[in-house]
N, C-alpha and C positions, 0 to 999 in steps of 0.2 A: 439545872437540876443537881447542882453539888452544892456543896456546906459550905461555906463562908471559914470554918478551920482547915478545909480538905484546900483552898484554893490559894490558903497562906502556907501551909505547908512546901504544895509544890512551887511556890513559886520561891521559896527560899531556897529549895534544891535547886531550881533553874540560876538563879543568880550567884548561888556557890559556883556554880561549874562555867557559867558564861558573865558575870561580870553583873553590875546593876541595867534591872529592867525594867523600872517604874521609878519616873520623876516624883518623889514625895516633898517637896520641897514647896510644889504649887500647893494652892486650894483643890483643887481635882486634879487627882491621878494624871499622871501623862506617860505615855512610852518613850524612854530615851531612843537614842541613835540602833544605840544594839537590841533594844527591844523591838524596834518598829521592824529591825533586819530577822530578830529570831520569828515575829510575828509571821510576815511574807513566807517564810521557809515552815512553818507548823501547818500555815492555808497550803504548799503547793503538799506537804505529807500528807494530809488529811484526805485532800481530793486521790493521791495515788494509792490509800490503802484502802477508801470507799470503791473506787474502781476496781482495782484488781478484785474485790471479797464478792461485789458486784457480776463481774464478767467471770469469774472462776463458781457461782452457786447459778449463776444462770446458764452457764455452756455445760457446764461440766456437770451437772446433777442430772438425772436422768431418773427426771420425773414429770409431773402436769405442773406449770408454773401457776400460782394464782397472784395474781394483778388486782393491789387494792386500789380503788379510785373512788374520790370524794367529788361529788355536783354541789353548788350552790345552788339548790328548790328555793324558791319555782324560777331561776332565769332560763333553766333549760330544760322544764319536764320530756319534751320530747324526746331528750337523749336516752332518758332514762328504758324507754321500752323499747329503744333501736338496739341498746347495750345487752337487756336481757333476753332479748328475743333474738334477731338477724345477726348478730355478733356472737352473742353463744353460740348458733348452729354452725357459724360458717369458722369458727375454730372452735372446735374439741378437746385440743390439745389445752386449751387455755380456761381457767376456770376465775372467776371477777368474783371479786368483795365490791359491793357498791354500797357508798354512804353517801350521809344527805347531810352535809355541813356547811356554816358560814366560811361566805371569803376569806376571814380572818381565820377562823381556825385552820383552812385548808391551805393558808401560804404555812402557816406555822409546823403543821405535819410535816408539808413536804421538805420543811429547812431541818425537820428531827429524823425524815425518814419513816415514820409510822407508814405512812401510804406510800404509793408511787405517782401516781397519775393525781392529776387533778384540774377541777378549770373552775374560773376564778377571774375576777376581775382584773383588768392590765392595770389598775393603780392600785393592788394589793401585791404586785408583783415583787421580792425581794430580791435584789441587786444575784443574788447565785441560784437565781432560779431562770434553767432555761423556760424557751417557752415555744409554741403555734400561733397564730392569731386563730380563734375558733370563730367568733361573728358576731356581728351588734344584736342585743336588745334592745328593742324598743320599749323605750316608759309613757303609758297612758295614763293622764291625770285622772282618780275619781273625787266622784262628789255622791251626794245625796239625791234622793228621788226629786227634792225640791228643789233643789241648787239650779239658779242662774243658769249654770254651765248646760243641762240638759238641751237649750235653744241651741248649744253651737255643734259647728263640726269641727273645729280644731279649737285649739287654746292657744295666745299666745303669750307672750310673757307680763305685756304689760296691762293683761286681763287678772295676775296672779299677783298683782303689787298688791294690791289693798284684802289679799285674804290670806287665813293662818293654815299654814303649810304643818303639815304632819309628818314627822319623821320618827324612823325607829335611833332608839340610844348606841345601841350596839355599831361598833365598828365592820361595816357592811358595804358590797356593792350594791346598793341602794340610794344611802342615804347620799354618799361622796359625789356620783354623778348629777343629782337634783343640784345640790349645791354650788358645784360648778358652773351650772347651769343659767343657775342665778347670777353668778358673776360675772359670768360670759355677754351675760344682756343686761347688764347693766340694774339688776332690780334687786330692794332685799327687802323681802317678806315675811311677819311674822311667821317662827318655827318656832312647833311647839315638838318638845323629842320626848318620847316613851320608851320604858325600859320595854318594849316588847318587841316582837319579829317584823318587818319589814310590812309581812300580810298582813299582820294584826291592825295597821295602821289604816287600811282600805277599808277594816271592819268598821272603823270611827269614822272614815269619811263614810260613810254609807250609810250612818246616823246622823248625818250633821257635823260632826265636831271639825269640818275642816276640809281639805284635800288633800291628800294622797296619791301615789305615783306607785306603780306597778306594770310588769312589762303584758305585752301586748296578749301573752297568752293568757294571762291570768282571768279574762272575759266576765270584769263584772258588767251589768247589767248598764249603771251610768258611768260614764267614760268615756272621755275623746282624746286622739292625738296630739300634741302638741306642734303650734310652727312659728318657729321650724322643730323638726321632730328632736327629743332627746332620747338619746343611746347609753347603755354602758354597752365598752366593747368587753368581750372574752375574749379568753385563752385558755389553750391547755397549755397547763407547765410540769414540769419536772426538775429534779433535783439535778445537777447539772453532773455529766458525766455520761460516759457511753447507755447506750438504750439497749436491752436484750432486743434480739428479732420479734419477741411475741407483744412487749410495751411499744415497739415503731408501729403494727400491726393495728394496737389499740388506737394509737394516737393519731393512726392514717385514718383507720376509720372515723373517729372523733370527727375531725376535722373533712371529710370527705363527707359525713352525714352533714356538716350546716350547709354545706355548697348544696343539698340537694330539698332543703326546707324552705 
């Protein structure tokens, strides 16, 4: 989120004062020897003055903390009413922002800091984001009232070679796991991808135009299991650095509610 003149500026003060720190010589930029050293020492700055600003507004401020935190709907509705109901009560002290965003936007928050908490798929995870494992969902294939698939109890893979798979466009814990999935068992199936939401995809199988994957709670009407069954797993992650007592609090609970679902 800076200007393209604001990031030649400073980088020409850096190189006045420590020497050159970008190979321009190549076709793509590279960090020389002293760059790659200034680089290392700007990451261990950065994490000590997020920490300290961190553990000095959360110890020292003597006030209700509010804890934002972002769900990827529908992988986990049920968190959603354990969070504002049995978690509000049982701390006072603590007041929740809750939002309902993609995987994708929600690794991206938490590497800007906008939120704190978040859960999210573990292959949306970015390299400085800690993390919990929070717990698999399961994806049930739908189809339509007509579809073939109504006769079975489970699906297996090589029942899904010969029909067009539905996927959403967007970069999602959805579409990533089906696809794996597929490669995993060895099969590739016409995908047809839509700029729309993950759900919106089931609304089309449920007309015909295909199959569709959504997890277990989502309860539409036609839909079976897969086997062997497919998973995205979750996590709760945060932005890596000490946790206030009231975010370990949230994130025990988090993690404490799938163990009992």
């Amino acid at each position: 989120m800076v200007t393209q003149p604001a990031i030649s500026i400073a980088m020409k003060k850096l190189e006045e004062e420590y020497g050159e720190l970008i190979d321009r010589k190549q076709k793509r930029f590279t960090l020389t020897e002293t760059g790659e050293r200034l680089f290392k020492w700007a990451i261990s700055i950065h994490k000590e003055v997020t920490n300290m600003s961190k553990e000095l507004s959360a110890e020292f401020k003597n006030k209700r903390e509010t804890i934002k935190i972002a769900l990827p709907m529908p992988l986990c509705p049920e968190l959603t009413t354990a969070l504002t109901t049995t978690f509000v009560n049982e701390h006072p002290d603590i007041s929740i922002e809750l939002l309902q965003k993609g995987p994708h936007t929600i690794s991206s928050d938490l590497m800007s800091r906008t939120i704190d908490i978040g859960v999210l798929g573990k292959d949306m995870l970015h390299p400085m984001l800690q993390y919990q494992d929070y717990g698999n969902v399961e994806f049930y294939a739908c189809f339509s009232p007509e579809h073939r698939f109504n006769e079975a109890d489970r699906i297996t893979p090589d029942m899904l070679r010969e029909e067009t798979i539905l996927l959403s466009q967007s970069v999602s814990s959805i579409s990533a796991p089906i696809r794996a999935y597929f490669d995993r068992h060895g099969i590739q199936p016409k995908c047809d991808y839509y700029n729309i939401l993950p759900e919106e995809t089931r609304k089309l199988a449920q007309r015909g135009s295909g199959i569709a994957f959504g997890p277990k709670a989502a309860g539409e009407a036609h839909s079976a299991p897969l086997l062997p069954p497919l998973y995205c797993e979750l996590v709760v992650a945060w932005f890596e650095g000490p946790l206030t007592s009231q975010e370990r609090a949230l994130i025990d609970f988090i993690v404490g509610s799938a163990r009992m679902v």
